[in-house]
C-alpha positions in Angstrom: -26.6 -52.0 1.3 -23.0 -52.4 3.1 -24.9 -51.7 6.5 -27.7 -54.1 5.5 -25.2 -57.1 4.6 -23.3 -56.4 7.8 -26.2 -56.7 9.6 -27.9 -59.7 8.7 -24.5 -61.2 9.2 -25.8 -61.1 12.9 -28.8 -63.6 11.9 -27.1 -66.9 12.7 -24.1 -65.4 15.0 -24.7 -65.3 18.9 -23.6 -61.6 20.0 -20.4 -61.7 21.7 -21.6 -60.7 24.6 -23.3 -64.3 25.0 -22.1 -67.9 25.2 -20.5 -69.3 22.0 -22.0 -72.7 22.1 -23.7 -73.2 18.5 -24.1 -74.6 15.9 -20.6 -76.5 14.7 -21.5 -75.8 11.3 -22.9 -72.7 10.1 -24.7 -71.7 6.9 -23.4 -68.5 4.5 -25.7 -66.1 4.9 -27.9 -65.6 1.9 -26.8 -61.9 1.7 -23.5 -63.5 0.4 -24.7 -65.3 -1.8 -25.8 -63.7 -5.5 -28.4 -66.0 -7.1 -27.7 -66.6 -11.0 -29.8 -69.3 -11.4 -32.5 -70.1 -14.2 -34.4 -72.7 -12.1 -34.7 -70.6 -8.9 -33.8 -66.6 -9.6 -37.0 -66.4 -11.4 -39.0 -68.0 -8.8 -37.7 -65.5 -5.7 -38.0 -62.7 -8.7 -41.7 -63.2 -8.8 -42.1 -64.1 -4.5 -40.8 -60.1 -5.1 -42.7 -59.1 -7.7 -45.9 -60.8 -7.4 -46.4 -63.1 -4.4 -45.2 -60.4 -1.2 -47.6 -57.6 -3.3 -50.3 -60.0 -3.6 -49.8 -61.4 -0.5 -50.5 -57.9 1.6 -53.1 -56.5 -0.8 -55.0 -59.6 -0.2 -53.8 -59.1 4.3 -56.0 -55.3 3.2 -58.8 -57.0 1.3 -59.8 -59.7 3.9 -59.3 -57.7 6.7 -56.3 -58.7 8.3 -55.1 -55.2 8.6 -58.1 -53.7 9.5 -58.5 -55.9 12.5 -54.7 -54.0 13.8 -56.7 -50.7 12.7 -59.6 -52.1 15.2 -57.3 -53.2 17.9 -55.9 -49.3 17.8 -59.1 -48.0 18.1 -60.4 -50.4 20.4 -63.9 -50.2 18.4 -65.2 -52.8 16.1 -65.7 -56.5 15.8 -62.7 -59.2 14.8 -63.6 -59.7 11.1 -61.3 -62.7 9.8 -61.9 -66.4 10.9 -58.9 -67.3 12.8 -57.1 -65.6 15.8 -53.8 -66.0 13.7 -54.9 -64.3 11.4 -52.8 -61.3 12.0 -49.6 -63.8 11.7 -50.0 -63.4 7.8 -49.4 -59.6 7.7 -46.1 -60.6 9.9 -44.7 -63.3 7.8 -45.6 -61.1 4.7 -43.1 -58.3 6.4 -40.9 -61.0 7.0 -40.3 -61.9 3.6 -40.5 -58.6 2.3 -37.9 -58.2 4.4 -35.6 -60.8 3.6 -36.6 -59.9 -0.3 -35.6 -56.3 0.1 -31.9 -56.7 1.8 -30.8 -58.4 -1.7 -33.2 -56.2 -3.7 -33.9 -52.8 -2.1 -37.2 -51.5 -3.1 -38.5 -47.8 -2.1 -42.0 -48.3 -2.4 -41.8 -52.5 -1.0 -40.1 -50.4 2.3 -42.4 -47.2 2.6 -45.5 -49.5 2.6 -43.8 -51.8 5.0 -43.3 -49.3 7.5 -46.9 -48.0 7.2 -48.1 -51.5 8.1 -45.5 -51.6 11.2 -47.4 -48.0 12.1 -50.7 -49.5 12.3 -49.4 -52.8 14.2 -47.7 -50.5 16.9 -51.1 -48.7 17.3 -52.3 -51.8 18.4 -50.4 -52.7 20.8 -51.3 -52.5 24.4 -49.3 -50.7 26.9 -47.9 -53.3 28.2 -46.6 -54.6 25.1 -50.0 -57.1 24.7 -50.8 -57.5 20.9 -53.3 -59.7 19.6 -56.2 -58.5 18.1 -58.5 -61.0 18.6 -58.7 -59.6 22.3 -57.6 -56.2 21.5 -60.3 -55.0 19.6 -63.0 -56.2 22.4 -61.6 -57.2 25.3 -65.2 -58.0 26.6 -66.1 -60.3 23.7 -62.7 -62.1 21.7 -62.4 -64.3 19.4 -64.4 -68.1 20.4 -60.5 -69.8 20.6 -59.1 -66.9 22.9 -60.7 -67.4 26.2 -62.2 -64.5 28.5 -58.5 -63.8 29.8 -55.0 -63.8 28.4 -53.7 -67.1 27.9 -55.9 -69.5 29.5 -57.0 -71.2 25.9 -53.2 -71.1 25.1 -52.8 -74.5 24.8 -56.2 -75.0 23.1 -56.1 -72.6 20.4 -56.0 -68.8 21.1 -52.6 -68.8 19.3 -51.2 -66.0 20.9 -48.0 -67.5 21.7 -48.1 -68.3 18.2 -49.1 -64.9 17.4 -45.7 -63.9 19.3 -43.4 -66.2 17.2 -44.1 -65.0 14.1 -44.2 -61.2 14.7 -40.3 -62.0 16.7 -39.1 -63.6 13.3 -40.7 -60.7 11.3 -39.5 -57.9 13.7 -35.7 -59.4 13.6 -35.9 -59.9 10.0 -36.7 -56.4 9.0 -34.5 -55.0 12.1 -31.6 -56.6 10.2 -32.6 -55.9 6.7 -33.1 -52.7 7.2 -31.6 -50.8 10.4 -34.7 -49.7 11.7 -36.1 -50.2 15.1 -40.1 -49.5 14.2 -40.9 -53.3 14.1 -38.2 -54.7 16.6 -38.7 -52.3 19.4 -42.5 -53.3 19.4 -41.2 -57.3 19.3 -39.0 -56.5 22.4 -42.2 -55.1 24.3 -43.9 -58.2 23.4 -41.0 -60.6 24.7 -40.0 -59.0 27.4 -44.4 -59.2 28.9 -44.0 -62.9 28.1 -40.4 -62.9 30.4 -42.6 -61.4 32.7 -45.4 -63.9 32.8 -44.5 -67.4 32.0 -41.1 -68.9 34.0 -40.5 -70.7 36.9 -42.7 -69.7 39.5 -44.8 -67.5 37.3 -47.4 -69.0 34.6 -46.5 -72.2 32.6 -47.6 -73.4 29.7 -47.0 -75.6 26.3 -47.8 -73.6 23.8 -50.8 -75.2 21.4 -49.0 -74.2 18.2 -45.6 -74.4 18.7 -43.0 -71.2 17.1 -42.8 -68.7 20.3 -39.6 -70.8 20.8 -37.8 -70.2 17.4 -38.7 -66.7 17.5 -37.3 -66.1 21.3 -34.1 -68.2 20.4 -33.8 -65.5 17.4 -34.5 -62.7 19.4 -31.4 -63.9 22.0 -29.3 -64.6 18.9 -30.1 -60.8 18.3 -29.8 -58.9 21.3 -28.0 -61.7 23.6 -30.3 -61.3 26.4 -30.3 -65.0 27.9 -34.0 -64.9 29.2 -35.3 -64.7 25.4 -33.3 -68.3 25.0 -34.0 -69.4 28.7 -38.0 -68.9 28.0 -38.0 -70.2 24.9 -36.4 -73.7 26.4 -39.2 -73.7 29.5 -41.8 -73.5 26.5 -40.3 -76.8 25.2 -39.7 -78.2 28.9 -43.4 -77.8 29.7 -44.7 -80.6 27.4 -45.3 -83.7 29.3 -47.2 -82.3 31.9 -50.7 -82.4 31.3 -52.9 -85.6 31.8 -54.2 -87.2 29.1 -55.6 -90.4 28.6 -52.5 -92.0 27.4 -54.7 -95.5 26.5 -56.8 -93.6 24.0 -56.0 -93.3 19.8 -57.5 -90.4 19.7 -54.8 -87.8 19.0 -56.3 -85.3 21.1 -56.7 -87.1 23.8 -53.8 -88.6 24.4 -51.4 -85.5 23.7 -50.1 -86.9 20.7 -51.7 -83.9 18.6 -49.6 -80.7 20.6 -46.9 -83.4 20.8 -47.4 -83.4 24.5 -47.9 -86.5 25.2 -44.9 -86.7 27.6 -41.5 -84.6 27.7 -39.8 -83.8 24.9 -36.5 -85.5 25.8 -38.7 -88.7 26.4 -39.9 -88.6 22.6 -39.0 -91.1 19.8 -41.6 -90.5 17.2 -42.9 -87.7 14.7 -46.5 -86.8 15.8 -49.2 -84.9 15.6 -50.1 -81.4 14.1 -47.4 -81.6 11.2 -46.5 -78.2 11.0 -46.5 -77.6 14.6 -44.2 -80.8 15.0 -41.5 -79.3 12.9 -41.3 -75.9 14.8 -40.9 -77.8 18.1 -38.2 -80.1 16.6 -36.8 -76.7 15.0 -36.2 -75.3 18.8 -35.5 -78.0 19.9 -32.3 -78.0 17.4 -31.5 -74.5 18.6 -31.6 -75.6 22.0 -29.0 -78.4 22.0 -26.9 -76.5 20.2 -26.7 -73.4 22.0 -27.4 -75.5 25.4 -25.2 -77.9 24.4 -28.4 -80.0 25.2 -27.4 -83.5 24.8 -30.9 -84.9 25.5 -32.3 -82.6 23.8 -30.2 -83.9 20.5 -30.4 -87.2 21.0 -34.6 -87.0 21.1 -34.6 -85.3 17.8 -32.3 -88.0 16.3 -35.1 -90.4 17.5 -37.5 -88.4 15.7 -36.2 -87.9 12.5 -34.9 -90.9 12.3 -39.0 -92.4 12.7 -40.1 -89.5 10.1 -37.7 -89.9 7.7 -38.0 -94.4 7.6 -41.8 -94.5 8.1 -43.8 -91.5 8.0 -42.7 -89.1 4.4 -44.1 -89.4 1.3 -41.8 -90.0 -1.7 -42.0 -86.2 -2.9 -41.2 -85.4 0.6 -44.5 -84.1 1.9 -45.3 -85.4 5.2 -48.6 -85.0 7.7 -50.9 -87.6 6.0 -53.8 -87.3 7.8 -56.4 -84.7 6.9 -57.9 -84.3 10.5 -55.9 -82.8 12.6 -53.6 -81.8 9.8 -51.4 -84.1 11.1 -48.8 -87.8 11.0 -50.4 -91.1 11.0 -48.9 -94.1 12.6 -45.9 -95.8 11.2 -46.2 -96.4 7.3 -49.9 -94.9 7.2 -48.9 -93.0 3.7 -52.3 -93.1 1.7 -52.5 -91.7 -2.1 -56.1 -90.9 -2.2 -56.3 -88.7 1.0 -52.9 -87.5 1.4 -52.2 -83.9 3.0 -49.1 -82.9 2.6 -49.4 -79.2 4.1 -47.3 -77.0 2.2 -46.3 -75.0 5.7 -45.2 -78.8 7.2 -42.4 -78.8 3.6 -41.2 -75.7 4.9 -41.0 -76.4 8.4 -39.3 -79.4 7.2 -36.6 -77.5 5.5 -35.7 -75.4 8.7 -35.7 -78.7 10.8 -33.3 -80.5 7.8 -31.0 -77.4 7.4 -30.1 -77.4 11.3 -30.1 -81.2 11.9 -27.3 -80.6 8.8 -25.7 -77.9 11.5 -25.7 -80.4 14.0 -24.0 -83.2 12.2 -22.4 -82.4 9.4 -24.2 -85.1 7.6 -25.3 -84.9 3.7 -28.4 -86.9 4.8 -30.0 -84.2 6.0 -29.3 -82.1 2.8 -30.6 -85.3 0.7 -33.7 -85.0 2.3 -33.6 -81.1 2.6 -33.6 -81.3 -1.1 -36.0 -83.9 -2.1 -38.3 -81.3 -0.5 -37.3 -78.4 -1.3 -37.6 -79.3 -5.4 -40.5 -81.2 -4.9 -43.5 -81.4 -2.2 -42.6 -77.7 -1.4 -42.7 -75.5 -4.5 -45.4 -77.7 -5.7 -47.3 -75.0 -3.6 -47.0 -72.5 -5.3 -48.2 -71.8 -8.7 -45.8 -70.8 -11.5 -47.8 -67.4 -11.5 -46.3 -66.5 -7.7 -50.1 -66.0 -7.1 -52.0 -69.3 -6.6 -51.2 -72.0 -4.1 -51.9 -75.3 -2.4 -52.2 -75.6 1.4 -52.4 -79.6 0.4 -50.4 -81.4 -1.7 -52.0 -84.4 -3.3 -50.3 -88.0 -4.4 -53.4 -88.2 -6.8 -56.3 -87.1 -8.6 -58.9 -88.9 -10.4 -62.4 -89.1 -11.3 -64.6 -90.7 -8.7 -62.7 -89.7 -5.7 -63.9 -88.1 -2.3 -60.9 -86.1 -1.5 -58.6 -85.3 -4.2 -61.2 -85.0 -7.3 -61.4 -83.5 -10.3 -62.1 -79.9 -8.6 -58.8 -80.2 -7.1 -57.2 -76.8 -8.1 -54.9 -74.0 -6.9 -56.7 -71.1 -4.7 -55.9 -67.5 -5.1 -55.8 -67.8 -1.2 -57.6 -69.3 1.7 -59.2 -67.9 4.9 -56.5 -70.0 6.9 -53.7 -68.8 4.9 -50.9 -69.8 6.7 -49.6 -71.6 3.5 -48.7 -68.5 0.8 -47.5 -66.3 4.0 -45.2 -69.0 4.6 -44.2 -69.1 1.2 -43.3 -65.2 0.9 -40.9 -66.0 3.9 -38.9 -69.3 2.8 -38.3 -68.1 -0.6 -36.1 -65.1 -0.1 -33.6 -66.9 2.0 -33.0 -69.7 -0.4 -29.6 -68.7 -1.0 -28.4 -69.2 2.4 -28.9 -72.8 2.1 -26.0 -73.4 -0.5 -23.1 -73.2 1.1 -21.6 -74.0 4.8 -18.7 -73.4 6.7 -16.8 -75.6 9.8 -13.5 -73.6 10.3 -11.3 -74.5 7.2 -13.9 -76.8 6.2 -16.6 -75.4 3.3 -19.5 -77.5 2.3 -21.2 -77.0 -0.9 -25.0 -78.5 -0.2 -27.0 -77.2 -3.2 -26.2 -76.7 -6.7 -27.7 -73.4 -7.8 -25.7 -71.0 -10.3 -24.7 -68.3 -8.2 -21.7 -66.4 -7.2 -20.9 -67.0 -3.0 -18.5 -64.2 -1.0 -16.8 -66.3 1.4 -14.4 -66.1 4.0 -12.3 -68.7 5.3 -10.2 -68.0 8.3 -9.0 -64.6 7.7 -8.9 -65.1 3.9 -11.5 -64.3 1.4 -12.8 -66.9 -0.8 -14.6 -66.4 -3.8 -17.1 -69.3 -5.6 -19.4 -69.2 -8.6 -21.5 -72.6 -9.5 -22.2 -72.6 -12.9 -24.8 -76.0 -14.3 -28.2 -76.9 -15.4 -29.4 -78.7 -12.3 -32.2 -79.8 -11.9 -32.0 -81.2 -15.3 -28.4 -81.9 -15.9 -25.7 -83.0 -13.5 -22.5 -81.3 -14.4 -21.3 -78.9 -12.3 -18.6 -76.5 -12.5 -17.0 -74.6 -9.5 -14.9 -71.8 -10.0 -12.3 -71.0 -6.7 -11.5 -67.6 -6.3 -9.6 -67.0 -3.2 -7.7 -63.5 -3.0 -4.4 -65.5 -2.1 -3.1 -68.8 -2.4 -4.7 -70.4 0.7 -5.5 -74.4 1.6 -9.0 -75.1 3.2 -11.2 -78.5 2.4 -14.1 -78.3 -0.3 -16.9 -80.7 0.9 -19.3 -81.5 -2.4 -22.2 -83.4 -1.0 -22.9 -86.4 -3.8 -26.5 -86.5 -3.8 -27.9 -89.8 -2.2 -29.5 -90.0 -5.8 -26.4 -90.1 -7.6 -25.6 -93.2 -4.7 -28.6 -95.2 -5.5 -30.6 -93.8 -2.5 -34.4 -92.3 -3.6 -34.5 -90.8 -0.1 -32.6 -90.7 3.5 -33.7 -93.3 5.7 -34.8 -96.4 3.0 -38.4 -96.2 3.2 -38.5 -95.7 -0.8 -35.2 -97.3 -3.2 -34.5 -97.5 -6.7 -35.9 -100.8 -8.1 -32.4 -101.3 -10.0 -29.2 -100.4 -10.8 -25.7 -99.9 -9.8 -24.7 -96.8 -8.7 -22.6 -94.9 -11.1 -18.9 -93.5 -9.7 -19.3 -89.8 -9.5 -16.4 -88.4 -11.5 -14.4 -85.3 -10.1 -12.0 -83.3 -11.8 -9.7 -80.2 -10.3 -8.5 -78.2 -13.3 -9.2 -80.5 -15.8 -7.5 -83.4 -14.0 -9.2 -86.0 -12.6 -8.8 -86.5 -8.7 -9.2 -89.4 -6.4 -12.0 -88.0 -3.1 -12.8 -89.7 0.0 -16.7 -89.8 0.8 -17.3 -89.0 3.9 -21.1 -88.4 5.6 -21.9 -88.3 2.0 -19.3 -85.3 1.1 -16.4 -85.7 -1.7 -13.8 -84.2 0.6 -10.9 -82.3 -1.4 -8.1 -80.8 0.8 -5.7 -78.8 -1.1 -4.3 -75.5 -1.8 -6.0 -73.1 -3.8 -5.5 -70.9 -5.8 -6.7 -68.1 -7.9 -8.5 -69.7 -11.2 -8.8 -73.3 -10.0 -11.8 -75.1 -11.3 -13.5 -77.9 -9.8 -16.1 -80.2 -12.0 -18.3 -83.0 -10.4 -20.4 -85.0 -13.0 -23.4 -86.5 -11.4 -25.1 -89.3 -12.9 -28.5 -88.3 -14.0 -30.2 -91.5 -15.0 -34.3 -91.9 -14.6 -35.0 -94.0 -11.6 -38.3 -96.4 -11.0 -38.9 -96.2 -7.3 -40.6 -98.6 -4.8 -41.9 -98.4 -1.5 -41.4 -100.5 2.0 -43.7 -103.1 1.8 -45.2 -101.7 4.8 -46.6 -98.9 2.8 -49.3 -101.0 1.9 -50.6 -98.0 -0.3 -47.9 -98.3 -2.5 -47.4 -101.8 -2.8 -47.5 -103.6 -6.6 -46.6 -99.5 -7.7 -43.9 -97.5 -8.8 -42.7 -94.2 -9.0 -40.1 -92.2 -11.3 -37.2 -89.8 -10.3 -34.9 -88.0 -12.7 -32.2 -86.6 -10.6 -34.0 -84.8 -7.5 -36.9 -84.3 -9.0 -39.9 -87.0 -8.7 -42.3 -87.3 -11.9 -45.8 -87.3 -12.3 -48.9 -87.9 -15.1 -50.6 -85.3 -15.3 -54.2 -85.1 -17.7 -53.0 -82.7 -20.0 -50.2 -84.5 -21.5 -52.2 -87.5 -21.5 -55.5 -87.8 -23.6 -57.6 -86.7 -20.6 -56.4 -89.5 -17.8 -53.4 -90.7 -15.8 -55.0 -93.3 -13.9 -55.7 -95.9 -16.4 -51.8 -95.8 -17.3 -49.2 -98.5 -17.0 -45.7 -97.5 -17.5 -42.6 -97.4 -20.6 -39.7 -100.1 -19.7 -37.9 -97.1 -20.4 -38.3 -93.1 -21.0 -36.0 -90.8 -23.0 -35.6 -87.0 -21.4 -37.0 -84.2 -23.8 -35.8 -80.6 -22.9 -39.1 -78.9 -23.6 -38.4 -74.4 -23.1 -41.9 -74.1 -24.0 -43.8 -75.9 -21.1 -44.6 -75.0 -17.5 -41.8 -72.0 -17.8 -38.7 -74.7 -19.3 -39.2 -78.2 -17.9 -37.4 -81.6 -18.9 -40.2 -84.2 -19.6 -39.9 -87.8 -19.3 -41.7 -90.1 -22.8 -41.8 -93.2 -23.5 -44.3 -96.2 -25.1 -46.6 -97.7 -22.2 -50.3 -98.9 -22.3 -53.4 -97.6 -21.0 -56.1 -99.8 -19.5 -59.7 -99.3 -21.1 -63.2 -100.5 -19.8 -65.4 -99.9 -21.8 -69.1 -98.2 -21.2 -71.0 -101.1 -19.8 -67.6 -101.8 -16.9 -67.8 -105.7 -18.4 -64.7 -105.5 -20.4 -61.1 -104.7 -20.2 -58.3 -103.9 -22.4 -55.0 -102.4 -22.6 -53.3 -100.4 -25.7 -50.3 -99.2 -26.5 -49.8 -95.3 -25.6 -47.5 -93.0 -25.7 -46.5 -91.7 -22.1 -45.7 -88.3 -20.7 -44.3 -87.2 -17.2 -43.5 -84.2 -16.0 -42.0 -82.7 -12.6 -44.1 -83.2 -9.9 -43.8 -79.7 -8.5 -45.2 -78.4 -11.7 -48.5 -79.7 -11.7 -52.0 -77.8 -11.8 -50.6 -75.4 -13.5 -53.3 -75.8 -16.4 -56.4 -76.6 -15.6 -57.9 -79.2 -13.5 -58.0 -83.3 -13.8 -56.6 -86.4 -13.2 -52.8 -86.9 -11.8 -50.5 -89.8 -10.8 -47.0 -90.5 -9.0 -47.7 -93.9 -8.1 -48.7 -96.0 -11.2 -49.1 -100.1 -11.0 -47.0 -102.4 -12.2 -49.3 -105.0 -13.1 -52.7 -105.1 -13.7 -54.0 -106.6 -10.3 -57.5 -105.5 -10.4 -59.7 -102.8 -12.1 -61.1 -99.4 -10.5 -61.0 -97.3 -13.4 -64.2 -95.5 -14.7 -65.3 -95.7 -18.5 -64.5 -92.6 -20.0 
């Protein structure tokens, strides 16, 4: 375990045989960082248990593997859907992976490296692999194209193919210490070195994630032409010619976000999911380029995504065709889309905008995803999912009805993979480091191995968060030593719903967020949304923040015209919803309590806090001629939870008045 922990130590450190340009704040590596907590242990508990075993029986029963056994043999027909298919047996590794280096696992490892045996049999000679083409060179798949590359941009996915299997191979190269999986990564890369450059074959790659996997494969083995290819990827967008006049996402570049360079872009677009790998890269790139224009275009584009184009549960690509962002404040409830794979890419593009800039926005916003529109795809059993994430669900509707449920799994099955992969590195997200400086971003129980300077550092969190807000820090550094403790105050607890403004709390004044150091209280500056405490410290000293933790009703822009007469509810981080079960059958006839009292309820949904309170519900009865409203009791519960038992009708939005009627008789 020593050798694994010193390993992965390497995954956000650039060798020192490269150039030390990087991030100026870097995240504690999740290997130092034991999760305690009741809200999340159990949930990366069962992504080991349940989800990563389900995940590659299910890569054997479709036949994802058996295309790599086909490739090998160079007999058979392709026998999944997509030509990405084979990404899900690599993101599956990947999170086994990144699951085993904090809990080792015999069997988890032996069948691991049987699956890496079968992928190297694959793999052409000249370190080729993609199955779609292997298996029958004379007859791929309908997206590939008769040679390598030249559908590329269109959709043969092998670039994409060659992302995901980088961040697998490096993943279980420094979990583990073996070379199997990373060896047959580095024959991959280094054929792609050989093609695509200057002067050789260029191209933007359709699905964007080659770049983040090169960029981790130079922070690896320090060889500059993984990072060098990886920025000539980005560097090629812009080139093509579209027809820049026409709406049609396809046609004017928009969708590949190609419709001119990258250092020319100002707005979050197309392909959701795509969109947050480039912007991910692109993050890499200006800070291991020290790429000024490079930053400066993905301050542009968060800054449009996060005031105009995110839902309030932070889900974002609205637009079922094309999986993909709609113009400025197009947010629509019925049809939303919210692909769970665009939340996680989300989270790797929030994480390193935070490394960039040292800002708590990007945390705020990290967060409201994290607890909200992204574990809202997965079920509480580790084994059913959502690729989409709906805003509602009622009777009558074309897109989110009734029959709107969580799948076992999907024959694009991007979404669980995904999962499998983000969950085990949760831990690494608590904490960060700036020379003396030590940022605590998320409040999970857990006990964090430190080192600051030369001087080791020992913290352990102890709350209830999500459902309460009083934290306790325990400092534990081996010596007397002074660094700065950074405590991001939640934009929540500040009377912000979200980063940016496009949603707020209808009313209110924010409560002062009270901070004591061993029982005393202090006086903190806030700076970029950090309490900032500078100070000695020594053994035994205990910090306590007490965050406010009031329930919030939250509006939208008026430009979100979706949302307009409506409101929402947060408690904390977490955004509420109606769901059927706790409500007589419907939660789209209901208006909303003035006020709700918290209940702590152990026995629902695995432990939840529920939001009650006395509201109406509006009746028609059978003949749709008349109208009436009751009182009724009113129950929420957090949005992330829902679908969990059985199928019907759910809300986030709920009107504040009753403007006009499109409610069905019961």
């Amino acid at each position: 375990m020593k050798k694994q922990l010193l390993s992965l130590a390497l995954l956000y450190a650039v060798p020192l045989c490269a150039q030390q340009a990087d991030y100026p704040v870097r995240p504690v590596n999740f290997t130092a960082v034991q999760l305690t907590d009741s809200f999340w242990l159990p949930r990366v508990r069962t992504n080991h248990n349940v989800t990563i075993p389900a995940s590659f029986a299910r890569c054997e029963s479709t036949g994802r593997v058996k295309n790599f056994e086909m490739a090998a043999a160079k007999e058979g027909k392709f026998c999944t859907k997509f030509p990405f298919d084979d990404t899900d047996i690599y993101k599956t590794i990947e999170g086994a992976s990144y699951s085993m280096a904090v809990t080792p696992d015999k069997k988890m490892d032996a069948y691991v490296d049987s699956l890496i045996a079968i992928v190297a049999k694959a793999q052409e000679p000249d370190g080729y692999l993609y199955t779609a083409r292997t298996i029958d060179p004379l007859h791929p798949h309908d997206w590939s194209g008769p040679e390598r590359w030249v559908k590329e941009h269109d959709g043969s996915h092998e670039l994409y193919n060659s992302g995901h299997m980088f961040e697998a191979a490096c993943a279980h190269y420094l979990a583990t210490g073996k070379r199997n999986f990373f060896d047959i990564a580095l024959k991959n890369a280094d054929l792609l070195v050989q093609t695509f450059g200057p002067g050789k074959r260029g191209v933007a790659p359709g699905h964007e994630i080659v770049e983040m996997g090169l960029v981790r494969l130079y922070r690896v083995t320090g060889k500059k032409e993984y990072l060098q290819l990886a920025k000539f990827f980005i560097d090629e967008r812009g080139k093509r010619q579209y027809n820049s006049k026409s709406r049609n996402p396809w046609e004017n570049g928009k969708y590949w976000q190609d419709q001119e360079p990258v250092v020319e872009q100002s707005e979050a677009v197309g392909h959701a999911v795509r969109a947050m790998y480039l912007y991910s890269a692109m993050a890499d790139i200006a800070a291991l380029e020290n790429d000024t224009a490079y930053l400066h275009a993905i301050d542009r584009i968060w800054n449009n995504m996060a005031t105009k184009k995110i839902y309030v549960q932070g889900g974002i690509g609205a637009i079922p065709d094309g999986e993909r962002f709609g113009e400025n404040y197009d947010l629509p409830n019925a049809t939303a889309y919210n692909e769970t794979c665009a939340a996680i890419g989300n989270v790797y593009w929030n994480q390193r905008m935070f490394q960039l800039h040292g800002d708590a926005k990007y945390v705020d916003m990290l967060e409201k995803i994290l607890y909200n529109g992204l574990i809202s795809g997965v079920g509480l059993d580790g084994k059913s999912f959502f690729y989409t994430n709906a805003m509602q669900v009622r009777r009558g509707m074309h897109y989110h009805s009734l029959e709107e449920t969580r799948s076992g799994w999907f024959e694009c099955s991007c979404c669980p993979t995904n999962m499998t992969r983000f969950l085990p590195s949760l831990p690494g997200y608590i904490y960060a480091q700036k020379g003396r400086e030590v940022y605590v971003n998320l409040f999970m129980n857990s006990t964090a191995s430190l080192q600051v300077e030369k001087q080791k550092v020992r913290i352990v969190q102890s709350n209830n968060y999500p459902w309460e807000g009083d934290l306790r820090f325990n400092i534990d550094p081996s010596a007397a030593t002074e660094f700065t403790l950074k405590v991001r105050i939640p934009g929540w607890a500040r009377q912000e719903a979200i980063p940016g403004g496009i949603y707020y709390f209808k009313a209110g004044k924010a409560d002062s967020v009270l901070i004591k150091v061993n029982g005393q209280p202090v006086s903190y500056q806030l700076e970029q949304g950090y309490a900032v405490i500078n100070r000695k410290w020594n053994k035994k000293d205990v910090v306590e923040v007490k965050l406010p933790m009031a329930t919030h009703e939250v509006l939208a822009d008026q430009q979100v015209k979706d949302d307009n007469g409506k409101v929402a509810i947060q408690r904390g981080p977490l955004m509420y919803c109606a769901e059927w079960k706790d409500n007589d059958g419907r939660t789209s006839n209901l208006l909303l309590p003035d006020v709700f009292q918290p209940e702590v309820r152990k026995d629902l949904l695995n432990g939840v806090v529920v939001l009650k309170g006395e509201g109406k519900s509006i009746n028609v009865n059978e003949q749709q001629q008349q109208v009436n409203t009751v009182p009724k009791q009113v129950t929420l519960i957090p949005y992330y939870a829902w679908a969990n038992r059985g199928e019907g009708e759910m809300n986030v939005w709920f009107p504040e008045k009753i403007v006009d009627v499109e409610i069905l008789a019961k």
